[in-house]
C-alpha positions as CSV (number, residue, x, y, z in Angstrom):
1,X,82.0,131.1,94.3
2,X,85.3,130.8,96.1
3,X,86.9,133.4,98.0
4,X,90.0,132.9,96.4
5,X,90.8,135.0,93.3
6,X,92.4,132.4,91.3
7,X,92.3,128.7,93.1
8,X,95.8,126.5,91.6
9,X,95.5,123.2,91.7
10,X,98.6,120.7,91.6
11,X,99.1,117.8,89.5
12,X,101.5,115.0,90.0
13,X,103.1,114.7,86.1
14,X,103.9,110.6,87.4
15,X,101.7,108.7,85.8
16,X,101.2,106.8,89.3
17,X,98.2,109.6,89.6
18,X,96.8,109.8,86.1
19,X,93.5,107.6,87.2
20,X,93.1,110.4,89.5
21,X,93.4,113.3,87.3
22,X,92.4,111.5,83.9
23,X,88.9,113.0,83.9
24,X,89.5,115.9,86.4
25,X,89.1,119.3,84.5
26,X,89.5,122.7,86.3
27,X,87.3,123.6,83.4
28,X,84.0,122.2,84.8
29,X,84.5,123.7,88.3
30,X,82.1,126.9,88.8
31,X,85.1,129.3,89.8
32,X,87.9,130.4,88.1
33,X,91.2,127.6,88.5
34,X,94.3,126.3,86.6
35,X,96.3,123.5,87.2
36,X,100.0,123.0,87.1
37,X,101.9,119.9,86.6
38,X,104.8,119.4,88.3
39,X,107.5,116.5,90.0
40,X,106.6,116.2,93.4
41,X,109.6,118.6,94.8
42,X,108.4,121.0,93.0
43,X,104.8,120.6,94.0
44,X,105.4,120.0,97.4
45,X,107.3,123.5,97.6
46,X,104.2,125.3,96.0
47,X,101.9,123.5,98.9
48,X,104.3,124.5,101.6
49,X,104.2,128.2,100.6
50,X,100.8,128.4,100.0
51,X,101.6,129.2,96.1
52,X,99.1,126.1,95.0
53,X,96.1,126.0,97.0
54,X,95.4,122.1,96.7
55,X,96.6,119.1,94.8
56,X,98.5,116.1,95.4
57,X,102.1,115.7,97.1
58,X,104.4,113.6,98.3
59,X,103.6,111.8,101.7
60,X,106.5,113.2,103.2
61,X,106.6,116.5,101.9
62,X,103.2,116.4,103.6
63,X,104.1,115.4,106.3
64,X,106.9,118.1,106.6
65,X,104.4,121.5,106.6
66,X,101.3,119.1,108.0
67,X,100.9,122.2,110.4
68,X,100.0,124.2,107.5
69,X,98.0,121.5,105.0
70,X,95.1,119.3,105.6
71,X,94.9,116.0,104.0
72,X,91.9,115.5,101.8
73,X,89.9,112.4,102.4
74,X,89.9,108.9,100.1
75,X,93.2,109.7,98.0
76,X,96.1,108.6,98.0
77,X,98.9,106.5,95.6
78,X,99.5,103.5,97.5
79,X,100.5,100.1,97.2
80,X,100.0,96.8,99.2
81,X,103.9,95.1,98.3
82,X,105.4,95.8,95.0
83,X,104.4,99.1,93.7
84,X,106.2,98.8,90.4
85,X,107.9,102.6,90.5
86,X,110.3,102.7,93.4
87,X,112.9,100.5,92.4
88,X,116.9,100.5,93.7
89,X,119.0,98.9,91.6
90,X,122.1,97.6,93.0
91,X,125.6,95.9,92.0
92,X,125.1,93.5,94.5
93,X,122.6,92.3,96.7
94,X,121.4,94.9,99.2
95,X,121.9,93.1,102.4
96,X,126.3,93.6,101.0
97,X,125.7,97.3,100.6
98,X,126.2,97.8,103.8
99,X,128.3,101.4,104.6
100,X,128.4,101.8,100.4
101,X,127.3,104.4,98.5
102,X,124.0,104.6,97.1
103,X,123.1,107.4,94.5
104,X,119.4,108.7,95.1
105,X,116.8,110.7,92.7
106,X,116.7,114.3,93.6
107,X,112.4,114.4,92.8
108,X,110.6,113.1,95.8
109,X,111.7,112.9,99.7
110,X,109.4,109.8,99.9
111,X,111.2,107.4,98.4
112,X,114.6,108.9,99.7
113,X,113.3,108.4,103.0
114,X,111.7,105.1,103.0
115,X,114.8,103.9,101.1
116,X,116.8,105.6,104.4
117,X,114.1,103.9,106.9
118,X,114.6,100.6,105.2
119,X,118.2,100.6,104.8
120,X,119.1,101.8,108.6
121,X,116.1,99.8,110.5
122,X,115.3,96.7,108.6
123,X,119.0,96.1,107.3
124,X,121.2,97.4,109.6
125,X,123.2,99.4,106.7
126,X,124.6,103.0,106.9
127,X,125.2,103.7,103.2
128,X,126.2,107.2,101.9
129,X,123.6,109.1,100.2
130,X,124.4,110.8,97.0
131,X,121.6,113.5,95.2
132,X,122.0,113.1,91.5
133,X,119.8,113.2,88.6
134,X,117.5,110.1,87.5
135,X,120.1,108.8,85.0
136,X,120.6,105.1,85.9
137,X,123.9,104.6,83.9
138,X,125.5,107.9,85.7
139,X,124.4,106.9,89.4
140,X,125.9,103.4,88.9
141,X,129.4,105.0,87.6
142,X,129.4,107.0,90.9
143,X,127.8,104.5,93.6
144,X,127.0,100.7,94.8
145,X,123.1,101.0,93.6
146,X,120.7,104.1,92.5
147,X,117.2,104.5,93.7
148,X,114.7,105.9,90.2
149,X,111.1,106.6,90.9
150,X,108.4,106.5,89.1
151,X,108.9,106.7,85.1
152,X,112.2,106.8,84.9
153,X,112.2,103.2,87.4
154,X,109.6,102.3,85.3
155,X,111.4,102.8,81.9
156,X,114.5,101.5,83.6
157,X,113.0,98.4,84.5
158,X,111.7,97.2,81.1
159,X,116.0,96.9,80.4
160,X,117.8,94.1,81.8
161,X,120.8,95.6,82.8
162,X,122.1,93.2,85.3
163,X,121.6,95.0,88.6
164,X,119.4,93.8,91.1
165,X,116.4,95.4,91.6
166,X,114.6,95.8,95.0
167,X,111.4,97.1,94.7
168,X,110.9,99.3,97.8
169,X,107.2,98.9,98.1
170,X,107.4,95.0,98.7
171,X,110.1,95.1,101.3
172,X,108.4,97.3,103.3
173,X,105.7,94.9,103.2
174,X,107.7,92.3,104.0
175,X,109.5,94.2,106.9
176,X,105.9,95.9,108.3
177,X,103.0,93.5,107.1
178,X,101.7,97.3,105.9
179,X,101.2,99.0,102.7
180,X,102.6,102.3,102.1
181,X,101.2,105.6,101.0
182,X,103.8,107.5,98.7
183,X,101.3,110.1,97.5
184,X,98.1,112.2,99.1
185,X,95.9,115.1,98.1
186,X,96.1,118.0,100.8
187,X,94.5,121.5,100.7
188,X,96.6,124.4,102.4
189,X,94.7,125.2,105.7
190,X,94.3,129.0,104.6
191,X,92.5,128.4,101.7
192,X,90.3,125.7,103.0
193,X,89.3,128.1,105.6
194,X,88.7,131.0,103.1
195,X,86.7,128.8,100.6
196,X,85.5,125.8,101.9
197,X,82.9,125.5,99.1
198,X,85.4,125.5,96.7
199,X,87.7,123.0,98.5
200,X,84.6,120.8,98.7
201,X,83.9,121.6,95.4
202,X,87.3,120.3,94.4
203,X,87.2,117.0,96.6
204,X,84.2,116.0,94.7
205,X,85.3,116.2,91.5
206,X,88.7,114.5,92.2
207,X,86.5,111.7,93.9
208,X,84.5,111.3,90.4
209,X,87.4,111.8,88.4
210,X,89.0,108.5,90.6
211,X,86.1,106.1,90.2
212,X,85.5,107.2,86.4
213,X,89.6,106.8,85.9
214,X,89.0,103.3,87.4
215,X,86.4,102.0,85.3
216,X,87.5,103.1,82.3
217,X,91.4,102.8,82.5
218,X,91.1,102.4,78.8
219,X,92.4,105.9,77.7
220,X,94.8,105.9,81.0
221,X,96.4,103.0,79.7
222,X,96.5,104.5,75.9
223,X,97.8,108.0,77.4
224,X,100.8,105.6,79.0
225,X,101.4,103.8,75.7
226,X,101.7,106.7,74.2
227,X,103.7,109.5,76.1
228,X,105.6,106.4,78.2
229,X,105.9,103.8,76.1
230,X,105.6,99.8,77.0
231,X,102.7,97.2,76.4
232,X,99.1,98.0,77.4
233,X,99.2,95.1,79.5
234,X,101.9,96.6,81.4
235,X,100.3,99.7,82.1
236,X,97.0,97.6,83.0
237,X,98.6,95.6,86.2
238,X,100.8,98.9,87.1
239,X,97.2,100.6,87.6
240,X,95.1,97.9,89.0
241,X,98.2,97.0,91.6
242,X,98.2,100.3,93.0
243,X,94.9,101.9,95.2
244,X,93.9,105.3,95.1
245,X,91.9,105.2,98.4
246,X,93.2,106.2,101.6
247,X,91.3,104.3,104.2
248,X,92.4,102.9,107.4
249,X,95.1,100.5,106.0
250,X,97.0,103.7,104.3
251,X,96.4,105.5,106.7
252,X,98.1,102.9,109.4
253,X,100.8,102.4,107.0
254,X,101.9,106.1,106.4
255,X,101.3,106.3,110.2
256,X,104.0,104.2,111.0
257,X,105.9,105.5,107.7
258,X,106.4,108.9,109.7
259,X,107.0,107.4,112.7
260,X,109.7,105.9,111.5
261,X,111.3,108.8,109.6
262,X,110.6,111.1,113.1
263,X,112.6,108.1,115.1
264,X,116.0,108.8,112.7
265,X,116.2,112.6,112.5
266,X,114.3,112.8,109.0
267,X,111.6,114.4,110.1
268,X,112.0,117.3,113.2
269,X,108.4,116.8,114.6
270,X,105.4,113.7,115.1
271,X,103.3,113.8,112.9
272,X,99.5,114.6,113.5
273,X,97.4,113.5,110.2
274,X,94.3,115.3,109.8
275,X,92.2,114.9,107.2
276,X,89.8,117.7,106.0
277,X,86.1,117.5,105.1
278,X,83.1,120.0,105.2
279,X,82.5,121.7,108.5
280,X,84.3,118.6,110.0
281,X,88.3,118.0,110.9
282,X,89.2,114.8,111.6
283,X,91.8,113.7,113.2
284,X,93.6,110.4,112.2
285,X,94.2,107.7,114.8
286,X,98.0,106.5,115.8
């Protein structure tokens, strides 16, 4: 029984994550828990304040109150080049952006910052950033290109519009010869030293819930169709492209990720990753 009165639990509502969650049910846990879907800024302020106990976040919003989270071990949304969901579309190639003015969603600090990291180190540029809501048509009446993630890129990008589109995921790749983490699942420290047989608990059933979602992306891919829209062979590649493991390529990648974002002013500390498991902290390796 956890020590916790009521444990929350948060949910990504991307469906970059769904494999994860598809089969995850607080319902089957032997202590009382809800869970609360959310976009990622909203999620990642719960974690921060200690409001939800565990779930998955942002990279960088993880990054941002790692002094008061612990990464959970084997998840993660990453991708290996294209991820499918970060996309910047653009007027004209992004290499002529150069001190222009690019609108950006106001849901995830990933993205934002990858797009900044990318942008000031691997192009040179030193665009203005606007926030604005994820409507493509209004960010391009205000700005030089607009960076959507995850459904609304992935809706966008079913309609040819005639922007270029830079997938953010491959030129990272392309720039780092790394993948890059834009999700993980991260317990806050208090709760995982109050209850850490719930926490285990909890790890364990997301861990099922990930290889189950796997091998049967069948009703993932029908959930997509459905609430999302497009082709189930769409949905198919979108899943099998991404990995939902956080080994030590992900963790390499993010590694450098945060380095990165510390080295331009976007993030005021370094970065220590540890990763949380029963009666063990680990510590991940720079």
């Amino acid at each position: 029984m956890t020590d916790l009165e009521h444990t929350v639990i948060g949910k990504i509502s991307y469906t970059n994550s769904w494999p994860v969650y598809h089969h995850f049910h607080p319902s089957s846990l032997s202590f009382p828990a809800e869970m609360v879907s959310e976009v990622p800024a909203v999620l990642n302020q719960g974690m921060a304040a200690g409001d939800i106990h565990v779930g998955a976040l942002s990279s960088f919003a993880y990054a941002a109150a790692s002094d008061r989270l612990l990464l959970l071990p084997g998840l993660s949304v990453s991708a290996d080049g294209p991820v499918g969901s970060i996309l910047l579309f653009s007027k004209k190639p992004l290499q002529q952006i150069g001190s222009g003015t690019i609108a950006v969603t106001n849901t995830s600090a990933t993205s934002v910052n990858l797009l900044k990291i990318l942008m000031h180190k691997a192009l040179g540029a030193s665009p203005e950033y606007i926030s604005t809501e994820p409507d493509l048509n209004a960010m391009m009446q205000q700005a030089d290109a607009g960076l959507l993630i995850g459904d609304h890129a992935i809706r966008a990008s079913w309609q040819d519009q005639g922007y270029e589109v830079t997938d953010l995921g491959e030129l990272w790749k392309e720039w780092t010869g790394h993948c890059m983490t834009f999700a993980v699942w991260a317990v806050n420290r208090k709760a995982a030293a109050r209850s850490p047989e719930a926490i285990a608990e909890i790890a364990e059933a997301f861990e099922r819930s990930k290889r189950r979602g796997l091998n049967e992306l069948g009703p993932v891919i029908h959930e997509a169709c459905r609430t999302i829209g497009g082709m189930a062979s769409y949905w198919n590649d979108y899943f099998r492209n991404l990995c939902y493991d956080f080994g030590e390529r992900q963790q390499e990648g993010l590694n450098l990720y945060f380095r990165y974002a510390y080295e331009l002013g976007l993030l005021p500390q370094e970065v220590k990753m540890e990763i949380w498991s029963h009666n063990l902290l680990t510590r991940v390796k720079e």
